[in-house]
C-alpha positions in Angstrom: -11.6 3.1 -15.2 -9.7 1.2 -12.6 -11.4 0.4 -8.9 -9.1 -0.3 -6.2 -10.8 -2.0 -3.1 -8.9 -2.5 -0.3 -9.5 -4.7 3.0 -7.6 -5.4 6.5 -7.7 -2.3 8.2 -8.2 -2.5 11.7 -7.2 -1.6 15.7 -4.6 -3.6 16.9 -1.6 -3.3 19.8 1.7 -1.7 19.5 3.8 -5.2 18.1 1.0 -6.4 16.4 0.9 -7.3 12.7 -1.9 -6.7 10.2 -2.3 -7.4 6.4 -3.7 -5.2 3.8 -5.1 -6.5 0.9 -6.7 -4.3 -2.2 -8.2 -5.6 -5.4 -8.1 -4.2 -8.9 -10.9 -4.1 -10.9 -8.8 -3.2 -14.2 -8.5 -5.8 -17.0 -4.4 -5.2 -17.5 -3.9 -5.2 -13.7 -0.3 -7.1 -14.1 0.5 -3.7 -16.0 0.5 -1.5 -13.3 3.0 -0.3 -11.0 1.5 -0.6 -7.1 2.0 1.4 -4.5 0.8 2.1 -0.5 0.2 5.4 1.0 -0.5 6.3 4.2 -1.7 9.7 5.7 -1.3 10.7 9.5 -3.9 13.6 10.7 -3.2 16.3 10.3 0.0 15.2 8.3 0.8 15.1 4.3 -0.1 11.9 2.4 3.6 9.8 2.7 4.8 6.8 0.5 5.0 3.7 2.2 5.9 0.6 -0.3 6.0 0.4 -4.1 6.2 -3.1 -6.3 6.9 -3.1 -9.9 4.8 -4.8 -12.6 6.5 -8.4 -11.7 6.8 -8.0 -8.3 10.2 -8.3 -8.3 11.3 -5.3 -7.2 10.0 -3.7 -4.2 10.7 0.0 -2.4 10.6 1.1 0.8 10.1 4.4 3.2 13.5 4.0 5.6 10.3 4.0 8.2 9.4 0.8 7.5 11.8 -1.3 5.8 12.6 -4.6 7.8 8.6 -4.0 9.1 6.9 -4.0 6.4 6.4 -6.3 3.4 4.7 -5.7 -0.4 3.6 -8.1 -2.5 1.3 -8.9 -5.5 -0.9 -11.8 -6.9 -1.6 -10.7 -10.8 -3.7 -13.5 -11.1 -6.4 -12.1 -8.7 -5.8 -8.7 -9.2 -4.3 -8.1 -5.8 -1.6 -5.9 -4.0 -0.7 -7.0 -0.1 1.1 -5.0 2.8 2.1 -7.1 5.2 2.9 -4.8 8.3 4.9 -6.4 11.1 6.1 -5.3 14.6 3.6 -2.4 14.4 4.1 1.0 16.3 1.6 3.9 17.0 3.6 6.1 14.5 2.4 3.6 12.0 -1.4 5.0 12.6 -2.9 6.3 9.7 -5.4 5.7 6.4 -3.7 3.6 4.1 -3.5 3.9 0.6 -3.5 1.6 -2.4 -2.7 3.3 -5.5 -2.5 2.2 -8.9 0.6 4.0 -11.4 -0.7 2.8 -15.1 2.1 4.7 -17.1 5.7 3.5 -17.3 7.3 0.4 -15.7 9.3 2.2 -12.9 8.7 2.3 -9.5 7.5 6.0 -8.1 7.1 7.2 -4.9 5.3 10.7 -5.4 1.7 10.8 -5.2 1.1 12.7 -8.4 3.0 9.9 -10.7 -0.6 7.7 -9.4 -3.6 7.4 -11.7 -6.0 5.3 -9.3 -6.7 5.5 -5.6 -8.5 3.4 -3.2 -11.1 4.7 -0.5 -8.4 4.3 2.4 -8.3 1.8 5.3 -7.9 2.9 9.1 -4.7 1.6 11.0 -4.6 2.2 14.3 -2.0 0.6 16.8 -2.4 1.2 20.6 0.3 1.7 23.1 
């Protein structure tokens, strides 16, 4: 039903920033609540950042927050993670996920309807 494709995923140094993008392929994008996942080997898929329908508000793992920075375009059908000040905890596959039911934000992976494929982060020492 809904396609998430994401993009931005890459290698980069310890300090470093990258930008995530993913698009929606849904019709009633600007419906959905957005999220970003990550998942460490050999660790347990964690919430990162969650924006509601409007974008207005945004949520945060304690992790990140001051680092990290979620935002949406509904006109193209796009979620964002801008990740700042990188660290090599931060390594992992990232996550867009797409929440279609209910306006409020969520942060367990089960309240998700739609996944994307994953992106590799990896920051270096």
């Amino acid at each position: 039903q809904v396609q998430l494709v994401e993009s931005g995923g890459g290698l980069v140094q310890a300090g470093g920033s990258l930008r995530l993008s993913c698009v929606a392929s849904g019709r009633t994008f600007s419906n959905y609540v957005m999220g970003w996942f990550r998942q460490a080997p050999g660790k347990e898929r964690e919430f990162v950042a969650g924006i509601t329908r409007s974008g207005v508000v945004t949520d945060y793992v304690d992790s990140v927050k001051g680092r990290f920075t979620i935002s949406r375009d509904n006109a193209k059908n796009s979620v964002y993670l801008q990740m700042n000040s990188l660290k090599p905890e931060d390594t992992a596959v990232y996550y867009c996920a797409a929440k279609v039911y209910g306006r409020t934000l969520a942060r367990e992976e089960n309240e998700y309807d739609y996944w994307g494929q994953g992106t590799q982060v990896t920051v270096s020492s």
